[in-house]
VOGU-3710 file (C-alpha; in Angstrom, 3 decimals, decimal comma):
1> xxxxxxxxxx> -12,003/9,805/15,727  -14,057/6,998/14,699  -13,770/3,389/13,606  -15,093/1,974/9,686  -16,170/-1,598/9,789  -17,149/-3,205/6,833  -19,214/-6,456/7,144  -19,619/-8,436/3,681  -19,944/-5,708/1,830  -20,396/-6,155/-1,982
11> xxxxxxxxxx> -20,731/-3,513/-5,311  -21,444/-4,950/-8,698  -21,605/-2,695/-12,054  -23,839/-5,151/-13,829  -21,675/-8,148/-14,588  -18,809/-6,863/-12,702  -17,818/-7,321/-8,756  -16,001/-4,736/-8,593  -16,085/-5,160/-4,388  -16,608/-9,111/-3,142
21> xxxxxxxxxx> -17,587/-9,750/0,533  -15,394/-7,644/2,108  -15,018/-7,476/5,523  -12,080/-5,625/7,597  -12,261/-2,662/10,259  -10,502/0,714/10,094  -9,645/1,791/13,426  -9,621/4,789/15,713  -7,302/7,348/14,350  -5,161/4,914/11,999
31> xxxxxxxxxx> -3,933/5,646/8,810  -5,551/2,866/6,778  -4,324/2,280/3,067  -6,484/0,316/-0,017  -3,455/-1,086/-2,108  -3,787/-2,838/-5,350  -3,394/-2,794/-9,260  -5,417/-0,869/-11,608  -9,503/-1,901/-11,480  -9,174/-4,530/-8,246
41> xxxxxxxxxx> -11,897/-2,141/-6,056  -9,854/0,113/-3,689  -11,428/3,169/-5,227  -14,639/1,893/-5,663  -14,625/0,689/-1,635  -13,449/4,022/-0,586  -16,721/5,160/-2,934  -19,012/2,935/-1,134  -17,697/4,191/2,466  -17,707/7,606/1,492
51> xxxxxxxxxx> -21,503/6,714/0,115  -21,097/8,059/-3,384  -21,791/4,293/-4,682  -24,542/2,051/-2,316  -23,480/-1,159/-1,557  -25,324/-4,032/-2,947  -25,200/-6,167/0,038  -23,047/-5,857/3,572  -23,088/-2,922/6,001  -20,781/-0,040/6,999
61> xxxxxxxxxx> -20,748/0,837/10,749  -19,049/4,648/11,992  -18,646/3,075/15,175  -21,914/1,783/16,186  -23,919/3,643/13,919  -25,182/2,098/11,038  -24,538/4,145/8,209  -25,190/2,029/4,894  -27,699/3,602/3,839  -27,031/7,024/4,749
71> xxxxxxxxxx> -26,502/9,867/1,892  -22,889/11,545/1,545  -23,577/14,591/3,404  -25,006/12,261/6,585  -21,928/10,530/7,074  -19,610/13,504/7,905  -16,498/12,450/5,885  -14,076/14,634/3,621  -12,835/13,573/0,315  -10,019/14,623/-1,476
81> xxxxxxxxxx> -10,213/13,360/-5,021  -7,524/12,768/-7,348  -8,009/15,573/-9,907  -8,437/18,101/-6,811  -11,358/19,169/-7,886  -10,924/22,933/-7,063  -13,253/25,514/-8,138  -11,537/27,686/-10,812  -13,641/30,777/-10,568  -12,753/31,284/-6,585
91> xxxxxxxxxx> -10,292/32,397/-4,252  -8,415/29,826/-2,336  -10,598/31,436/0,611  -13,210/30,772/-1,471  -12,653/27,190/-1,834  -11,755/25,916/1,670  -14,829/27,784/3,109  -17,194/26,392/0,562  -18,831/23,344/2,961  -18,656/25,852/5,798
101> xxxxxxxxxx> -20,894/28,290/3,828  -23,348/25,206/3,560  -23,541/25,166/6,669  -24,411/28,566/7,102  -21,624/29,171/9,997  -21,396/32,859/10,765  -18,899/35,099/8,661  -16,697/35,126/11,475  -16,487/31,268/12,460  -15,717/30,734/8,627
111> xxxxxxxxxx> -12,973/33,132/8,610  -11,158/31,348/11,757  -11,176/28,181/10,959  -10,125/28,665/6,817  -7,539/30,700/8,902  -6,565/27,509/11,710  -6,680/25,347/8,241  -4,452/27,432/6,014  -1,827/27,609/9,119  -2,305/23,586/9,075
121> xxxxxxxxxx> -1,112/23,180/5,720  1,227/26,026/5,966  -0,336/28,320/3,042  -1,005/31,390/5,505  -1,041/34,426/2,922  -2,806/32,982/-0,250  -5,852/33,294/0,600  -6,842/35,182/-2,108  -5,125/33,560/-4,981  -6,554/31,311/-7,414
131> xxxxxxxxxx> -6,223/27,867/-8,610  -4,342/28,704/-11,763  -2,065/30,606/-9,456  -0,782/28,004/-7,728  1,686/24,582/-8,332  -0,046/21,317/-8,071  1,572/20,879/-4,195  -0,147/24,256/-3,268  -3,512/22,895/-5,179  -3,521/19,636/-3,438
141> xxxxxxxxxx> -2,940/20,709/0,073  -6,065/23,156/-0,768  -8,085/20,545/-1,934  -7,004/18,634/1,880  -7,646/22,079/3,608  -11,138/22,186/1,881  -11,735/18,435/3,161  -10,639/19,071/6,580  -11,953/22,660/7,990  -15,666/20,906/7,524
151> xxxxxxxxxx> -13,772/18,699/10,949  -14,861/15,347/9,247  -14,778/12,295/11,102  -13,264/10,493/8,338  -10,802/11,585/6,205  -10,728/9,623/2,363  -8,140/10,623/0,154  -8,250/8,657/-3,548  -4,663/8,452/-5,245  -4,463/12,578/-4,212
161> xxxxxxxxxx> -0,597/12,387/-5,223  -0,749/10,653/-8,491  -0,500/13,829/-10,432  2,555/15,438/-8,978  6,050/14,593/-9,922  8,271/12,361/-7,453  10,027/14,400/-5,689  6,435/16,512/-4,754  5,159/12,869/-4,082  7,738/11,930/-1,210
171> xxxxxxxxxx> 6,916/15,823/0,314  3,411/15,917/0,302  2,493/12,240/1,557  4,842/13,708/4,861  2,613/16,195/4,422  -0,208/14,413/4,872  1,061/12,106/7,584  2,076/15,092/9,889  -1,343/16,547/9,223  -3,079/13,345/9,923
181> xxxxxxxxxx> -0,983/12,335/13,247  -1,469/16,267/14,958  -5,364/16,203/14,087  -5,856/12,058/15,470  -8,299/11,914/12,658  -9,168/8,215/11,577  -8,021/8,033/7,395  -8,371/6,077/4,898  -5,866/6,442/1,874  -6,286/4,692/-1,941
191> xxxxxxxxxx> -3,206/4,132/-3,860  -1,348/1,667/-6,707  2,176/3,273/-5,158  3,823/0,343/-3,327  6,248/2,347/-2,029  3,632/5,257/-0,995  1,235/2,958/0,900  4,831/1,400/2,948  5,803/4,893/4,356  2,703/6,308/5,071
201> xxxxxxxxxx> 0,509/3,612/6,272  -0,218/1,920/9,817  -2,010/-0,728/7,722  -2,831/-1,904/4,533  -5,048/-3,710/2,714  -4,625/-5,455/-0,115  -6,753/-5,969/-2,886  -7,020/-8,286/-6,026  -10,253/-8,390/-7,930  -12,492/-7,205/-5,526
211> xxxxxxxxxx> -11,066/-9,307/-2,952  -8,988/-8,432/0,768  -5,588/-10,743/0,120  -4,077/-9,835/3,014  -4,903/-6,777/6,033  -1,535/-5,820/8,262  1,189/-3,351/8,684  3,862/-2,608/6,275  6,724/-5,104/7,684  3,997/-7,906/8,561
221> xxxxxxxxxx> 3,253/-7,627/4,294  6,568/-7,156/2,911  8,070/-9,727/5,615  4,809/-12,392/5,814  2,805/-12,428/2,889  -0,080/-14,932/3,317  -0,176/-15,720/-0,313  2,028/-15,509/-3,605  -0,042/-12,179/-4,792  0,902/-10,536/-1,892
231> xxxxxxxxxx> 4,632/-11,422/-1,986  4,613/-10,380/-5,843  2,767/-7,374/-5,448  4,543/-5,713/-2,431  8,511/-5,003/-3,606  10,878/-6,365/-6,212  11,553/-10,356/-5,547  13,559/-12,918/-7,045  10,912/-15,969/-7,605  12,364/-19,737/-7,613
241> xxxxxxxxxx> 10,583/-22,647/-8,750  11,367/-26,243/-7,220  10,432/-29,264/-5,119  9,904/-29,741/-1,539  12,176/-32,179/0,189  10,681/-33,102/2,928  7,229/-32,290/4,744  7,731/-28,753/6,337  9,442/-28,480/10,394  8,210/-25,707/12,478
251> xxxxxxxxxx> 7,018/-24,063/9,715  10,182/-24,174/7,381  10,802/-26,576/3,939  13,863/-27,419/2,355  13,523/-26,447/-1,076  15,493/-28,371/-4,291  15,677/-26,210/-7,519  17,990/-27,648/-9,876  21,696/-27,287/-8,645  20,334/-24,954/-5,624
261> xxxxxxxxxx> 19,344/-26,353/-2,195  17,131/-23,309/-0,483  15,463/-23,431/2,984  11,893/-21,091/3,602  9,167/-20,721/5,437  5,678/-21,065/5,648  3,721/-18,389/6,417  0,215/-19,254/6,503  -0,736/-22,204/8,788  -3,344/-23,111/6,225
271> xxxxxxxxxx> -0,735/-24,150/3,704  0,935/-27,923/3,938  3,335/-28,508/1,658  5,045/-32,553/1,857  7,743/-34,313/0,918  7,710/-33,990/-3,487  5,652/-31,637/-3,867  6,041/-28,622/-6,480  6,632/-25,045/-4,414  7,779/-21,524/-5,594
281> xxxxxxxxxx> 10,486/-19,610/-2,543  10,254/-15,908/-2,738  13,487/-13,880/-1,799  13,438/-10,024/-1,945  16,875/-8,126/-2,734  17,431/-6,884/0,744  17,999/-10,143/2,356  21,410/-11,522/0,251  24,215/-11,149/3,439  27,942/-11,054/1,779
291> xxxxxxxxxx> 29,814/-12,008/5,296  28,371/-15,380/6,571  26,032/-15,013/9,484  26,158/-17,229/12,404  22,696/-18,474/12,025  21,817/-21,219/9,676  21,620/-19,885/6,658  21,778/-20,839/2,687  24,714/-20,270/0,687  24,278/-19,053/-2,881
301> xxxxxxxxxx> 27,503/-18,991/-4,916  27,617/-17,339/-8,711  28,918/-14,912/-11,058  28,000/-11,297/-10,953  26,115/-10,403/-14,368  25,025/-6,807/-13,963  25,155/-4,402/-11,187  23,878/-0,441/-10,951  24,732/1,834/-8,538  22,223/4,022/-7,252
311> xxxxxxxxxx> 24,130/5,777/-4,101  22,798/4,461/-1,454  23,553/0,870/-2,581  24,013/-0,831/-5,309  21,604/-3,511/-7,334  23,046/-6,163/-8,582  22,481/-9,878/-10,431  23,756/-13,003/-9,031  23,754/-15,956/-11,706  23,857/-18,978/-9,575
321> xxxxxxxxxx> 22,813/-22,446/-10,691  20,784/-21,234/-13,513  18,832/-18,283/-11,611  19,441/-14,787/-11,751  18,905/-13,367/-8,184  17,976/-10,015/-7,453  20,356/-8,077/-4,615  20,751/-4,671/-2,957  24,180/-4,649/-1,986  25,820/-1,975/0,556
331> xxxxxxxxxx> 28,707/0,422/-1,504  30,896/-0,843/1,098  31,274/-4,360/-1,153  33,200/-4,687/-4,285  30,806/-5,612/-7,172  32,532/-6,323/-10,519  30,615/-7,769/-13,211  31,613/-10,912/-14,308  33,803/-11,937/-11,108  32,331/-15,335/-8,567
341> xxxxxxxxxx> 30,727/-14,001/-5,255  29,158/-16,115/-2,730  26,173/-14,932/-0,580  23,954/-15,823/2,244  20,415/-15,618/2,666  18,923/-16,734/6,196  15,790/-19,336/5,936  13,051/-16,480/7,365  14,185/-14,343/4,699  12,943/-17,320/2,236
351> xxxxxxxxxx> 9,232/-17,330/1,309  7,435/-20,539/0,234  4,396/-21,303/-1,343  2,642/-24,130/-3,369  3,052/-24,107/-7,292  -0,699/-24,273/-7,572  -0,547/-20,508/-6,301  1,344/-19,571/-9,044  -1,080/-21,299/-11,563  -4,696/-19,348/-10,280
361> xxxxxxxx> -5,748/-17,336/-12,322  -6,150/-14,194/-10,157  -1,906/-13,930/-10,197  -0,846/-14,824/-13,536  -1,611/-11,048/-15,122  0,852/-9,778/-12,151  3,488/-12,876/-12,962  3,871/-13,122/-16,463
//
């Protein structure tokens, strides 16, 4: 196991930043995710660790071993690419034992540990097949056995499940979670799948044009954005635009939008928001309540416009006082479109941020 630490590290493509001043450590054995849209740098970073692209200024660390100038094959990491990246022409064998033949390991080393590898990723008996021979699942976890039998100290894996179909998707990032948990090796995963960096992640990164938004676990993202691109990036939301009433109290405002009176909190102790001023409250679907909590709480009261049931639960649209809010509602609760409900949402469960958020720039291609 080892821990990445990036220190102001920066990659430009002439004009382009395509990686600005970032700075963030992986640690020992976690499962470390780049998240963002199409072209904000998570594949590019994961380049520049791996050391297929040099950073133009910063340093990478592999504990405390400067590595920023080292080649590819000096800094003992496996990739596994997006298009696999198998060779056609050879065996599955043939393919996992190709770094180990670089090497120049005896015949007999190479043949135990493909062996310990294909029992790892449970394809003990295809040894000799080939690529064409196999279903994109089979190919993938080859190209992961091919990454791993060369016992990397960091594994980097670039969008490796964007080519397989859902329900492949949800097995093989298990897959890879199982794998990566029994060996205690330290990865670091690239993806634009929401969902996909959630479930298999201990932390995540976030990235917007080159920039870290936001570095924590799943819930501390989903639950505490730091700024309005992380809450509008992570999930579905229902967004609200209004004024403050009142200077924020222990970290919560009180929140007038038209006929609605919301309460949310703060969750970066950088932002002050006072009495007047213009704000935008976040609410994801999950936290409308249909029995009144004891807790303070807001009370939303409107028609039901659409709803969809999807087993599990339902979604649903509440129109109250001119806003259509987003809800996941248990199966247990009668939903009829076009009949009043009233719901509750509880203040924490309320995100607020300045308007000026929602005016930059760097979120309006995600907003509008």
């Amino acid at each position: 196991m080892v821990t990445v630490k990036l220190q102001g590290v920066t990659k430009r493509f002439g004009k382009v930043v395509a990686v600005d001043d970032v700075t963030l450590e992986i640690r020992h054995g976690e499962f470390f995710t780049f998240l963002g849209p199409s072209g904000c740098g998570k594949t590019t970073t994961l380049r520049v660790i791996a050391g297929l692209e040099m950073a133009d200024e910063g340093r990478i660390f592999f504990d405390d071993t400067e590595v920023t100038d080292f080649p590819p094959y000096k800094r003992d990491t496996g990739m596994v690419f997006q298009n696999y990246a198998l060779w056609p022409h050879m065996t599955v064998f043939d393919n996992i034992a190709y770094g180990l033949k670089l090497k120049k390991l005896p015949k007999d080393e190479i043949r135990r540990k493909v062996k310990e590898v294909l029992d790892l990723i449970k394809l003990t008996g295809m040894e000799d097949r080939y690529p064409t021979q196999l279903s994109g699942g089979q190919q993938q976890r080859v190209a992961l056995a091919r990454a791993l039998v060369v016992e990397p100290k960091v594994l980097l894996l670039d969008e490796p499940l964007s080519n397989l179909d859902a329900k492949l998707r949800v097995e093989m990032r298990e897959e890879i979670q199982r794998i990566q948990r029994k060996l205690g090796i330290t990865a670091i995963y690239v993806t634009h799948d929401q969902e996909e960096a959630m479930v298999i992640s201990d932390r995540i990164a976030v990235l917007n044009q080159g920039k870290v938004m936001q570095v924590g676990t799943p819930q501390e993202l989903y639950r505490r954005p730091r700024n309005l691109f992380v809450a509008t990036f992570l999930g579905r939301y229902t967004l609200v635009e209004g004024i403050a009433e009142g200077g924020a109290e222990e970290g919560f405002v009180k929140v007038r939008a038209g006929e609605l009176r919301l309460e949310g909190v703060l969750t970066s102790g950088d932002v002050k928001v006072k009495e007047g001023d213009k704000v935008v409250a976040i609410i994801r679907p999950h936290a409308f309540k249909f029995f009144q909590p004891r807790k303070r709480h807001v009370t939303l009261k409107g028609v039901i416009e659409w709803a969809s049931y999807l087993g599990p639960y339902y979604e649903a649209r509440l129109k109250a006082g001119g806003t259509s809010f987003l809800m996941t509602v248990d199966p247990s609760v009668d939903v009829k479109v076009g009949e009043e409900m009233t719901v509750y949402v509880e203040p924490g469960d309320i995100v607020v941020f300045p308007y000026e958020a929602l005016r930059e720039e760097s979120y309006m291609s995600e907003l509008r």
